[in-house]
PQR file with spaces between the fields and no chain letter, atoms N, CA, C, O and H, PARSE charges and radii, in Angstrom:
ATOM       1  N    UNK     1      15.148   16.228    7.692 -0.4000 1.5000
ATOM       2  CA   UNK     1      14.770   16.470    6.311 -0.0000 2.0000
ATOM       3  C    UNK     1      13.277   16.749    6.253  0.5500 1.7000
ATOM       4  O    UNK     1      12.442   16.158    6.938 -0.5500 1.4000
ATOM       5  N    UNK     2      13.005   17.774    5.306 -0.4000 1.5000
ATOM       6  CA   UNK     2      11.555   18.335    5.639 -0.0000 2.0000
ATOM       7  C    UNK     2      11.169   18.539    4.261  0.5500 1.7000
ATOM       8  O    UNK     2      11.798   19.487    3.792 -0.5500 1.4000
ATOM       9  H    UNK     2      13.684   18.254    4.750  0.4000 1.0000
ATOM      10  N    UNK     3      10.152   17.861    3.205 -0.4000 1.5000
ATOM      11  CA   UNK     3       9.385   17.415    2.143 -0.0000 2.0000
ATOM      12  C    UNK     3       8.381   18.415    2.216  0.5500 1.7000
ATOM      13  O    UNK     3       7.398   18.227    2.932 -0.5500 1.4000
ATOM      14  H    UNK     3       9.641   17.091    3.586  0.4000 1.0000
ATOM      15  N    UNK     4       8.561   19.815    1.329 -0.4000 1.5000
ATOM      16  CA   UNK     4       7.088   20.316    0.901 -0.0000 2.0000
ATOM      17  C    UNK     4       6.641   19.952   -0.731  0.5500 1.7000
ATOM      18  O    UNK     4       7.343   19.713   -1.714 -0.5500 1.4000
ATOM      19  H    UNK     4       9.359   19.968    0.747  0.4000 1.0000
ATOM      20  N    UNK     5       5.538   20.004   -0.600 -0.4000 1.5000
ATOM      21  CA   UNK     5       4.706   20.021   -2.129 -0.0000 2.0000
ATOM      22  C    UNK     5       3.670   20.746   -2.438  0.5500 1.7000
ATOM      23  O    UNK     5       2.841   20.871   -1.536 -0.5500 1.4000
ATOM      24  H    UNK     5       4.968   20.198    0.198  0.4000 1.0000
ATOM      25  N    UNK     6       3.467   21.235   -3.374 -0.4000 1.5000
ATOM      26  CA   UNK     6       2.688   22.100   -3.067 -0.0000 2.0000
ATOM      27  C    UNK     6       1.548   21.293   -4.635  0.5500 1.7000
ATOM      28  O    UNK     6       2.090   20.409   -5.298 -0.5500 1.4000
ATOM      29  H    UNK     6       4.141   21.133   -4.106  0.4000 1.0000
ATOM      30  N    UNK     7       0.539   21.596   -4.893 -0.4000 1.5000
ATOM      31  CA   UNK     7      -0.240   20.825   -6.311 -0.0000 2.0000
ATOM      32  C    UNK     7      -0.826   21.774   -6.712  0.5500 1.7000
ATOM      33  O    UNK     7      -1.644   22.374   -6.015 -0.5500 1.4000
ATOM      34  H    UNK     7       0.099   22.314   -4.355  0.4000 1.0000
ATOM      35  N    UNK     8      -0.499   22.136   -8.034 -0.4000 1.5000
ATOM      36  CA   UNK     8      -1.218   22.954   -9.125 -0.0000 2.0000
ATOM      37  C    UNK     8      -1.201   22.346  -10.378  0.5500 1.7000
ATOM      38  O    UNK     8      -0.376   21.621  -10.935 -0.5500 1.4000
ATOM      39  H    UNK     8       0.166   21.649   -8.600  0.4000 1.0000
ATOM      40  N    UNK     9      -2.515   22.888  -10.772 -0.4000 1.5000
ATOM      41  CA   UNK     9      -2.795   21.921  -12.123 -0.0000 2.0000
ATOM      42  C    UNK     9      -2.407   23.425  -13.127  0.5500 1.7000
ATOM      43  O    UNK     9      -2.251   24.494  -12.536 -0.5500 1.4000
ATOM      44  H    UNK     9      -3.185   23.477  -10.319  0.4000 1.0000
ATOM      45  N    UNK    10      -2.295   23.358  -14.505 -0.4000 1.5000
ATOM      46  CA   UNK    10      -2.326   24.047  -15.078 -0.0000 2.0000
ATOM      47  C    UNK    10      -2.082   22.983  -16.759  0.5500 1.7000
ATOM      48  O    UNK    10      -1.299   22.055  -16.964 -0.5500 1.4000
ATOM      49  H    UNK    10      -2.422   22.490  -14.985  0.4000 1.0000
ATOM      50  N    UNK    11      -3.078   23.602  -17.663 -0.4000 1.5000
ATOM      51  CA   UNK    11      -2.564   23.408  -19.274 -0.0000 2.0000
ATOM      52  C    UNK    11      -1.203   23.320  -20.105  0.5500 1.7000
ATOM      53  O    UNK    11      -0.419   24.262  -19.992 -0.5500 1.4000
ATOM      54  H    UNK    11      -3.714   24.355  -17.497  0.4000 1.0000
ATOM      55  N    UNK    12      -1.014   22.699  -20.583 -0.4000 1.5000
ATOM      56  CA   UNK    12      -0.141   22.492  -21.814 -0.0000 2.0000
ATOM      57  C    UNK    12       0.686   21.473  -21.916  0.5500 1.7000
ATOM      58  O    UNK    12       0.886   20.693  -20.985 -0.5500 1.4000
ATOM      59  H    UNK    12      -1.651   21.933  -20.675  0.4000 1.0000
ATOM      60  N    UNK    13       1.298   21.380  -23.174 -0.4000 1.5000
ATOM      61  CA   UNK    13       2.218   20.197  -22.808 -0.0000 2.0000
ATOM      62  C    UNK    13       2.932   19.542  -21.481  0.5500 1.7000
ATOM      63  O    UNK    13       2.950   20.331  -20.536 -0.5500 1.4000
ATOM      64  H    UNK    13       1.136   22.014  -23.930  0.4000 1.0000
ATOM      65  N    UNK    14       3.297   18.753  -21.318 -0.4000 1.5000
ATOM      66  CA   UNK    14       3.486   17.912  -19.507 -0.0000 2.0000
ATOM      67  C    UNK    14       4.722   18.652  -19.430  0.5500 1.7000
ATOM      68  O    UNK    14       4.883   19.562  -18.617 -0.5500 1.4000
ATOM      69  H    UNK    14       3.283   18.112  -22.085  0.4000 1.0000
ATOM      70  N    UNK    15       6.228   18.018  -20.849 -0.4000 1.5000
ATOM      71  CA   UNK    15       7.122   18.812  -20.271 -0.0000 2.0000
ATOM      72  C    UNK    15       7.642   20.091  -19.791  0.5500 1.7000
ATOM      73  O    UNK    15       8.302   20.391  -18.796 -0.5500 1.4000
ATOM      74  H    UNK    15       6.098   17.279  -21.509  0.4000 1.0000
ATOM      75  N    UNK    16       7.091   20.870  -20.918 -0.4000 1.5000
ATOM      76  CA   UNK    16       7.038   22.189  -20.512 -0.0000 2.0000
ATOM      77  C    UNK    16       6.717   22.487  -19.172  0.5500 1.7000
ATOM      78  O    UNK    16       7.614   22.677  -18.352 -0.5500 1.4000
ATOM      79  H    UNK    16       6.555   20.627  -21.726  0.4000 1.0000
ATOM      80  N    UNK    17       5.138   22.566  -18.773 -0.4000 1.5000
ATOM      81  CA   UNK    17       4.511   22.711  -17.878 -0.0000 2.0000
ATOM      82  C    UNK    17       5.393   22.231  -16.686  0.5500 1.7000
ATOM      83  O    UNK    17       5.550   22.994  -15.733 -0.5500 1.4000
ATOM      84  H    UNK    17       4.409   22.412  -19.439  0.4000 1.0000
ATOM      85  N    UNK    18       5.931   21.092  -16.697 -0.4000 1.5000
ATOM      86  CA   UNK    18       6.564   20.713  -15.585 -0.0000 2.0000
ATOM      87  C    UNK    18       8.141   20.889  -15.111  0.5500 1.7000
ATOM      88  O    UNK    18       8.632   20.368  -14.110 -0.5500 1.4000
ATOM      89  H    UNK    18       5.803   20.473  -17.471  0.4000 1.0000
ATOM      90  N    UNK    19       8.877   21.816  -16.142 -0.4000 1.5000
ATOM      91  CA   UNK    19      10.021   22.533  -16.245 -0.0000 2.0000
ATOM      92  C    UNK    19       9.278   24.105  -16.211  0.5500 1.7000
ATOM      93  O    UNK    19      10.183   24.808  -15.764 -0.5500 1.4000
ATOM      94  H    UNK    19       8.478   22.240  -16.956  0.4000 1.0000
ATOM      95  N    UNK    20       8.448   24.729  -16.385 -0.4000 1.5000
ATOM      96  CA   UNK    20       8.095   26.177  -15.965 -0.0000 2.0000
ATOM      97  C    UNK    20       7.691   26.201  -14.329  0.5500 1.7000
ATOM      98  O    UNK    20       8.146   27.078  -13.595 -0.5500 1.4000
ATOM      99  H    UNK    20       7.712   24.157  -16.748  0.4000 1.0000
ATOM     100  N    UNK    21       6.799   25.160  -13.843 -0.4000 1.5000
ATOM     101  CA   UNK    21       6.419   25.274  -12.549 -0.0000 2.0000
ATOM     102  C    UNK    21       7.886   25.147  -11.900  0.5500 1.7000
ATOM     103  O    UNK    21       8.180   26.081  -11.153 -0.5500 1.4000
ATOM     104  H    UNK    21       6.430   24.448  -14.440  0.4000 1.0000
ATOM     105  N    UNK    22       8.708   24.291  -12.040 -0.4000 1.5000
ATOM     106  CA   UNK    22       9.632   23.816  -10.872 -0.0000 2.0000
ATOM     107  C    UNK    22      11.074   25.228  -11.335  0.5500 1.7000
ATOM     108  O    UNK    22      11.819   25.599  -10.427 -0.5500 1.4000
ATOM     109  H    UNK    22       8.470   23.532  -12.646  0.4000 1.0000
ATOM     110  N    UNK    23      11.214   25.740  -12.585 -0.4000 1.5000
ATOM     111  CA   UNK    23      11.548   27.466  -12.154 -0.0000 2.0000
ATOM     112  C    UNK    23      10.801   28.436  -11.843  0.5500 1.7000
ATOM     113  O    UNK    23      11.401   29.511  -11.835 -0.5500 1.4000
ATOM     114  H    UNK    23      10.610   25.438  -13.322  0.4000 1.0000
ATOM     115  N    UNK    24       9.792   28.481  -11.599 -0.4000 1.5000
ATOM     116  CA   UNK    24       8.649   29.208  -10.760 -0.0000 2.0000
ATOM     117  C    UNK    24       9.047   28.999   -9.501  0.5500 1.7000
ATOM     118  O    UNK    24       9.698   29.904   -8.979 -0.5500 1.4000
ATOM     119  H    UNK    24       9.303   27.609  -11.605  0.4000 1.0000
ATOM     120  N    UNK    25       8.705   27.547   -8.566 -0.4000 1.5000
ATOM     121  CA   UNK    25       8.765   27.629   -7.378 -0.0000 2.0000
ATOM     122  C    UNK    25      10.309   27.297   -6.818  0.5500 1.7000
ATOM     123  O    UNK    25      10.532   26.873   -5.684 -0.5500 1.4000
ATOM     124  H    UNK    25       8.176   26.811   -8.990  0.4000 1.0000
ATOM     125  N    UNK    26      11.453   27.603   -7.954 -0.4000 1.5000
ATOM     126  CA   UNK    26      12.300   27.339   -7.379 -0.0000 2.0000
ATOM     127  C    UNK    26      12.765   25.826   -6.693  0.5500 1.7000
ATOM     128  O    UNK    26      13.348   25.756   -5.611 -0.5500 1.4000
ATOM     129  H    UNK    26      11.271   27.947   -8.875  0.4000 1.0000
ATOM     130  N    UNK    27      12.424   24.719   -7.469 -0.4000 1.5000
ATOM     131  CA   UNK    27      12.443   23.355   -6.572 -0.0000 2.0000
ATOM     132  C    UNK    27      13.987   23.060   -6.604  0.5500 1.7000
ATOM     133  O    UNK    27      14.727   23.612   -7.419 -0.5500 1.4000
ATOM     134  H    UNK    27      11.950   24.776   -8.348  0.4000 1.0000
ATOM     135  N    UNK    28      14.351   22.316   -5.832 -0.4000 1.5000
ATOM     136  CA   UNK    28      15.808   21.718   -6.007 -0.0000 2.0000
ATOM     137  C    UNK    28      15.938   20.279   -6.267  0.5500 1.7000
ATOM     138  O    UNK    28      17.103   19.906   -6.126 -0.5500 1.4000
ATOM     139  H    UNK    28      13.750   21.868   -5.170  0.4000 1.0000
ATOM     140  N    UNK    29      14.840   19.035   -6.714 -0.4000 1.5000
ATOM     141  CA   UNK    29      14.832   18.482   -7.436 -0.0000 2.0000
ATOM     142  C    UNK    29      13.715   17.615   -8.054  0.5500 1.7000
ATOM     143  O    UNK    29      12.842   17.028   -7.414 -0.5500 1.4000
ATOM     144  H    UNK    29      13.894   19.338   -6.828  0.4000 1.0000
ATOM     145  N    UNK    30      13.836   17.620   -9.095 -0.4000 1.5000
ATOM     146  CA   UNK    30      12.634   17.029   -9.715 -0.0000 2.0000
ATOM     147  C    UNK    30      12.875   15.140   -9.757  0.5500 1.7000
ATOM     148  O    UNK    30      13.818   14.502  -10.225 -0.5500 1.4000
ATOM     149  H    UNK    30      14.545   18.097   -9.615  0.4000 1.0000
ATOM     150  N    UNK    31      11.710   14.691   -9.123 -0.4000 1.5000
ATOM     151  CA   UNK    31      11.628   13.699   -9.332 -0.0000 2.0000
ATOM     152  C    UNK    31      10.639   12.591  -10.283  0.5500 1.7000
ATOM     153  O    UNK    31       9.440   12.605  -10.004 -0.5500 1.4000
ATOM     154  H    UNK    31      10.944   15.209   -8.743  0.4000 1.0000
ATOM     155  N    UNK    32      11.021   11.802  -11.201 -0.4000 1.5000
ATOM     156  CA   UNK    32      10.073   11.894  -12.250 -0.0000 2.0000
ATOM     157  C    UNK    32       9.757    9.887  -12.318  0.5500 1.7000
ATOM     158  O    UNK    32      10.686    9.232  -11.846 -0.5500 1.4000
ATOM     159  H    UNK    32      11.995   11.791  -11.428  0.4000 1.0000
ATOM     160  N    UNK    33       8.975    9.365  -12.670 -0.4000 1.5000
ATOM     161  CA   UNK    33       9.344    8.276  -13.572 -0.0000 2.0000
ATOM     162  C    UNK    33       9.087    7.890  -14.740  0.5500 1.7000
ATOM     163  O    UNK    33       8.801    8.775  -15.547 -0.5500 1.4000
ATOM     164  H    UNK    33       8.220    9.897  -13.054  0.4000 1.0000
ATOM     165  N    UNK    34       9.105    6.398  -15.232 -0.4000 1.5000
ATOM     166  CA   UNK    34       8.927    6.543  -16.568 -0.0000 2.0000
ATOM     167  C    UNK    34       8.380    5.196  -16.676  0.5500 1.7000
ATOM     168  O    UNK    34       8.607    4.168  -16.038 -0.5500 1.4000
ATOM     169  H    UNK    34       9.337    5.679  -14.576  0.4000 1.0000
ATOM     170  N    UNK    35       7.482    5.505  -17.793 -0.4000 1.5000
ATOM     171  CA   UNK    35       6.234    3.857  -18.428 -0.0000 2.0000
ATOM     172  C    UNK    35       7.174    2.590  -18.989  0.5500 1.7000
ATOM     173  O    UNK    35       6.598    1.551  -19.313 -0.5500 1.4000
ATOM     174  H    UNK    35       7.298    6.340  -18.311  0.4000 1.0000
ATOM     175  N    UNK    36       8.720    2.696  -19.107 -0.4000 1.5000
ATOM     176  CA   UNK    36       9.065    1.429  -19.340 -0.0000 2.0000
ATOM     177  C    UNK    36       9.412    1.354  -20.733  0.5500 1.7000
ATOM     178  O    UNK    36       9.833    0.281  -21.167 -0.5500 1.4000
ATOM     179  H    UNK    36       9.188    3.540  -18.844  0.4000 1.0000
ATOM     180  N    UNK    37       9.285    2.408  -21.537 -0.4000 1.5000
ATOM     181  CA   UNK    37       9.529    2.730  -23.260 -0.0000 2.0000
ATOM     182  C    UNK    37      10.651    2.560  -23.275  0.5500 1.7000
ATOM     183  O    UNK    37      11.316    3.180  -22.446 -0.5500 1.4000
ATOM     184  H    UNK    37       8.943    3.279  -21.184  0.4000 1.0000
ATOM     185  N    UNK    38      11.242    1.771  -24.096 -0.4000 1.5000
ATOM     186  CA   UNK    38      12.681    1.593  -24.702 -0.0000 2.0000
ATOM     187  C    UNK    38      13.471    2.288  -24.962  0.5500 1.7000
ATOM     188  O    UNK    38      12.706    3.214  -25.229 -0.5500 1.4000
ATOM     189  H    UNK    38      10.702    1.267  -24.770  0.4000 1.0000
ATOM     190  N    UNK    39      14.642    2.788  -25.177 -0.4000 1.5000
ATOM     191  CA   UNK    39      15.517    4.024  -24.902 -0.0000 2.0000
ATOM     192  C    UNK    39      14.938    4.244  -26.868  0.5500 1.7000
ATOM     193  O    UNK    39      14.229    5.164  -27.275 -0.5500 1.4000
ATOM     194  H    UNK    39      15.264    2.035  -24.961  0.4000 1.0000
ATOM     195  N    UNK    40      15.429    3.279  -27.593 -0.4000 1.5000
ATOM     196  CA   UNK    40      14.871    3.512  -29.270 -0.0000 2.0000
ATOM     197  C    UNK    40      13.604    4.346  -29.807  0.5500 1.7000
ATOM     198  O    UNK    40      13.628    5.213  -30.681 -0.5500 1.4000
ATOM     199  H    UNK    40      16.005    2.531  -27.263  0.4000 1.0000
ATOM     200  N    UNK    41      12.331    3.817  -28.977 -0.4000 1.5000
ATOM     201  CA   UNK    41      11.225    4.311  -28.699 -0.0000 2.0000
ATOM     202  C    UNK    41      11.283    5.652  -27.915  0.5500 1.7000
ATOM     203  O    UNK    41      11.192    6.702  -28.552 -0.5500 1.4000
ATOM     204  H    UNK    41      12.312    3.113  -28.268  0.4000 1.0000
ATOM     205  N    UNK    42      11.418    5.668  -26.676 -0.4000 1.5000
ATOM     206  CA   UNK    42      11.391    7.272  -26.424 -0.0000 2.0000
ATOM     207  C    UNK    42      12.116    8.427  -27.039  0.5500 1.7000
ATOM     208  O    UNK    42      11.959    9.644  -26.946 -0.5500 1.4000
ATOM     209  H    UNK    42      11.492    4.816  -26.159  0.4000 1.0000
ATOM     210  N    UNK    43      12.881    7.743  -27.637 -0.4000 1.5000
ATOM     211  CA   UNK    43      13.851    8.691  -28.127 -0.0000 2.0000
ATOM     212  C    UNK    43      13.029    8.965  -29.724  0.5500 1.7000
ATOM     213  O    UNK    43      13.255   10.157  -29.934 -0.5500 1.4000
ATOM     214  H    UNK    43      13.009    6.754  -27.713  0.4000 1.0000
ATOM     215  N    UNK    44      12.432    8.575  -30.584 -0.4000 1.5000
ATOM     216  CA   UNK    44      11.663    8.303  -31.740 -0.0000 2.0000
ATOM     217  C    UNK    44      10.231    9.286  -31.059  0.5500 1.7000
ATOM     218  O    UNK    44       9.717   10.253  -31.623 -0.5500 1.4000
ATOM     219  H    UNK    44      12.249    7.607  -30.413  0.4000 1.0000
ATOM     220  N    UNK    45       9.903    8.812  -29.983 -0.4000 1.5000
ATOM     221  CA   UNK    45       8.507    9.265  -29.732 -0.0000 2.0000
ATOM     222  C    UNK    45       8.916   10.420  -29.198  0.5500 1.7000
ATOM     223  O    UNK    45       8.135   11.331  -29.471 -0.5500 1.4000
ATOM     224  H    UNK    45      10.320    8.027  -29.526  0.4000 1.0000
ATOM     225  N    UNK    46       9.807   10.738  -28.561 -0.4000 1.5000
ATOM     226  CA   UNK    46       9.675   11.421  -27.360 -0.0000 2.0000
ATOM     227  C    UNK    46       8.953   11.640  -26.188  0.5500 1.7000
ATOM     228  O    UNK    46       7.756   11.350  -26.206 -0.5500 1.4000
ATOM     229  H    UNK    46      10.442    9.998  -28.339  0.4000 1.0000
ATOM     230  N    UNK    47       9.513   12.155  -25.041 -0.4000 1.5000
ATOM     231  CA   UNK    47       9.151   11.586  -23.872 -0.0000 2.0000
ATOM     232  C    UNK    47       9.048   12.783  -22.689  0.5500 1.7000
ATOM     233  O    UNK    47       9.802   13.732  -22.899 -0.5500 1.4000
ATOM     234  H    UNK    47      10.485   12.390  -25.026  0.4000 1.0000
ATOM     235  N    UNK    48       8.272   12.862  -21.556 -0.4000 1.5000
ATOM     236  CA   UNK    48       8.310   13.908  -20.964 -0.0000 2.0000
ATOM     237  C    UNK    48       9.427   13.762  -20.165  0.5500 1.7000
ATOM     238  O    UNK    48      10.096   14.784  -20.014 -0.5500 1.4000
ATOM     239  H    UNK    48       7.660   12.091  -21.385  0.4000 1.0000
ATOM     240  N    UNK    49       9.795   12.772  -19.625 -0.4000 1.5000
ATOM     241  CA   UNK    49      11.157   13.073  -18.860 -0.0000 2.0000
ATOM     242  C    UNK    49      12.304   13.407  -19.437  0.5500 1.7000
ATOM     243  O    UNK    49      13.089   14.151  -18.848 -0.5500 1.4000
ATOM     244  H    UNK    49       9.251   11.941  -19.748  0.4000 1.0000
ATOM     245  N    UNK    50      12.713   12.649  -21.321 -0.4000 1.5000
ATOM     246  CA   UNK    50      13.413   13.409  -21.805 -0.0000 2.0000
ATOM     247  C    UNK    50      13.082   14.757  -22.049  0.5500 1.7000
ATOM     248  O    UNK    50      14.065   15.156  -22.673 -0.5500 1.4000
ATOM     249  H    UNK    50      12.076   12.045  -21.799  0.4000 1.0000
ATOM     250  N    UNK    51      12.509   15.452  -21.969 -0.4000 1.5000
ATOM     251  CA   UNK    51      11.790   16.465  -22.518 -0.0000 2.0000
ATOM     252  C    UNK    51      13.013   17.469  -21.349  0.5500 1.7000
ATOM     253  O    UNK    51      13.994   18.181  -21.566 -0.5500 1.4000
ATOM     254  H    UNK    51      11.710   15.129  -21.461  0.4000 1.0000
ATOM     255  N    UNK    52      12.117   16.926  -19.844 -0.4000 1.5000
ATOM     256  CA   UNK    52      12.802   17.873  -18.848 -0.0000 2.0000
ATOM     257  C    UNK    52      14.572   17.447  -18.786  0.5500 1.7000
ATOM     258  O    UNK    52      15.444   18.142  -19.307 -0.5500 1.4000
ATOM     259  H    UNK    52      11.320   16.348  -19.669  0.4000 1.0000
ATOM     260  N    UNK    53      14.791   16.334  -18.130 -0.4000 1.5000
ATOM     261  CA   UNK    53      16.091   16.449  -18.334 -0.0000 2.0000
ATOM     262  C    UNK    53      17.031   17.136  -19.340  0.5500 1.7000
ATOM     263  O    UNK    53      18.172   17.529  -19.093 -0.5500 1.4000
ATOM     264  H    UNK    53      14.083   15.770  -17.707  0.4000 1.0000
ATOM     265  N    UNK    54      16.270   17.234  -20.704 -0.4000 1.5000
ATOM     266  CA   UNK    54      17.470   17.843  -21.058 -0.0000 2.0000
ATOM     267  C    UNK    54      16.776   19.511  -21.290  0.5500 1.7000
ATOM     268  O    UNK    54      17.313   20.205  -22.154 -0.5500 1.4000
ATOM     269  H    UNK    54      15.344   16.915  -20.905  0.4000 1.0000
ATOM     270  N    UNK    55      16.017   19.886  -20.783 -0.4000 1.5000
ATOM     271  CA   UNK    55      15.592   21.583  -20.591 -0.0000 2.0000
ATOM     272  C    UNK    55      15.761   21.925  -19.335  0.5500 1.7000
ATOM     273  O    UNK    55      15.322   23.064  -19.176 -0.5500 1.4000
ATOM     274  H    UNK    55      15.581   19.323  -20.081  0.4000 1.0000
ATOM     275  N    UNK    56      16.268   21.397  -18.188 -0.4000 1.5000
ATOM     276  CA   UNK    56      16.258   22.352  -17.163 -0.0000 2.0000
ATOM     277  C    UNK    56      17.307   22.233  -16.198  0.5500 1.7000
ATOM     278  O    UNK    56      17.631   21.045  -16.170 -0.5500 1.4000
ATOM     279  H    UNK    56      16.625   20.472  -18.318  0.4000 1.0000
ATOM     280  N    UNK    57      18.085   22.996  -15.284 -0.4000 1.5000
ATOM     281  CA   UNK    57      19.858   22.810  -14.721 -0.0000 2.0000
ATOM     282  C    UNK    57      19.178   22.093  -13.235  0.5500 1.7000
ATOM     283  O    UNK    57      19.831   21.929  -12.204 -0.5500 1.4000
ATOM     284  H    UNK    57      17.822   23.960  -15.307  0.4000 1.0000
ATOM     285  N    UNK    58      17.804   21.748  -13.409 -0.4000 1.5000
ATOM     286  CA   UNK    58      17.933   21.096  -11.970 -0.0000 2.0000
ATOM     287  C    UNK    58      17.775   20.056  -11.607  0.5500 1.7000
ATOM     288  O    UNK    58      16.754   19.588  -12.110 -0.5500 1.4000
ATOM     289  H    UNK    58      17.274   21.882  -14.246  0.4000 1.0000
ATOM     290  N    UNK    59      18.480   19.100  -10.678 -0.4000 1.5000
ATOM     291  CA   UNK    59      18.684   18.143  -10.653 -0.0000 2.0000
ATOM     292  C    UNK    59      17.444   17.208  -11.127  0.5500 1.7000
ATOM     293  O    UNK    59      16.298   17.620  -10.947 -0.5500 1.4000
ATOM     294  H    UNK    59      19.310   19.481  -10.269  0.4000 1.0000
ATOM     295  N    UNK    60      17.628   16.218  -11.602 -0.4000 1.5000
ATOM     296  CA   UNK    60      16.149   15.405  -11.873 -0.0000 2.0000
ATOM     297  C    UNK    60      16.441   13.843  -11.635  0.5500 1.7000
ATOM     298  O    UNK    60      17.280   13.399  -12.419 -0.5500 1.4000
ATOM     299  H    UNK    60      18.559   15.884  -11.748  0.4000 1.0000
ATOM     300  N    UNK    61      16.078   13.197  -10.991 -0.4000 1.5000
ATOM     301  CA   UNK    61      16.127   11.674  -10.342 -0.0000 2.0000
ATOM     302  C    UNK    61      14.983   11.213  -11.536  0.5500 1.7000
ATOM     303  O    UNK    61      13.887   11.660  -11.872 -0.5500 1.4000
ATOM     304  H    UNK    61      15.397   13.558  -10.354  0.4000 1.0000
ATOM     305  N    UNK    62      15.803   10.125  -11.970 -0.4000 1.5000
ATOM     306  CA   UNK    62      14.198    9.645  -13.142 -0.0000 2.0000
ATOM     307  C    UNK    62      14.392    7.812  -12.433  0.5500 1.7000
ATOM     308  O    UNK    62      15.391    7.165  -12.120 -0.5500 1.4000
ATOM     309  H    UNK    62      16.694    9.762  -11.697  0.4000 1.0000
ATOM     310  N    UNK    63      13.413    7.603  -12.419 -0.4000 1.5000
ATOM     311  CA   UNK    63      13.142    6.137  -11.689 -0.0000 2.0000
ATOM     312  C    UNK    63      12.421    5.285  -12.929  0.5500 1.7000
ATOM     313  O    UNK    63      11.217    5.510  -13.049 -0.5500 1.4000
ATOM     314  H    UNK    63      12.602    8.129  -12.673  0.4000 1.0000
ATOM     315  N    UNK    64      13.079    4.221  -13.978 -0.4000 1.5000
ATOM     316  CA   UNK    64      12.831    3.739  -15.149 -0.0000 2.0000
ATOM     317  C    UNK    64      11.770    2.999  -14.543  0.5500 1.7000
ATOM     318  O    UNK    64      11.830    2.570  -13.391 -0.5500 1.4000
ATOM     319  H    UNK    64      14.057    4.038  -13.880  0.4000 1.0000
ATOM     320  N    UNK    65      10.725    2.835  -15.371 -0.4000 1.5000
ATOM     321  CA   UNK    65       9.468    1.981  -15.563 -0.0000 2.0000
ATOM     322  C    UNK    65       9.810    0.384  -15.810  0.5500 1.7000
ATOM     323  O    UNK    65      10.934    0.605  -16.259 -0.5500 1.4000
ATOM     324  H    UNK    65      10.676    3.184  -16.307  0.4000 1.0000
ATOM     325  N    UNK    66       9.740   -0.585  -15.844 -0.4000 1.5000
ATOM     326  CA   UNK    66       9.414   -2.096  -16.168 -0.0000 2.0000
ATOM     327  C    UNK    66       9.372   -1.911  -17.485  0.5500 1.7000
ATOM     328  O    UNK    66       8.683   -1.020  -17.982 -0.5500 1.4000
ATOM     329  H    UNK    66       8.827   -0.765  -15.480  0.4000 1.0000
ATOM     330  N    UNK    67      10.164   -2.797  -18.245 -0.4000 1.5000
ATOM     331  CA   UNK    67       9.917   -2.931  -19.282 -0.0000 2.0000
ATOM     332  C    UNK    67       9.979   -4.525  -19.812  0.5500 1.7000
ATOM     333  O    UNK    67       9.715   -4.797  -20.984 -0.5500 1.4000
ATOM     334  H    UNK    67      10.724   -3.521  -17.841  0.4000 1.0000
């Protein structure tokens, strides 16, 4: 198993930005985590991992924060 990454910064909102890069470079999965916000709360605030999970067909591993 062989792990590339590549780091580019670029402007704008996180989710976006981070659902345009990973159909740009073609990734096969996004791995994300999260600050521990309550499903009530993120969902009220919104959230960048909800953001991507539900905008993009590629796989996404989300690893929940401590709450």
């Amino acid at each position: 198993l062989q792990l590339k990454a590549k780091i580019k910064v670029e402007a704008g909102k996180p989710g976006e930005t981070i659902h345009r890069i990973a159909d740009q470079q073609k990734v096969t999965c996004i791995v994300m985590g999260g600050r521990g916000m309550s499903t009530l709360r993120r969902t009220l605030l919104g959230g960048v991992s909800d953001y991507v999970i539900k905008h993009t067909q590629i796989p996404v591993i989300f690893i929940p924060g401590q709450q």
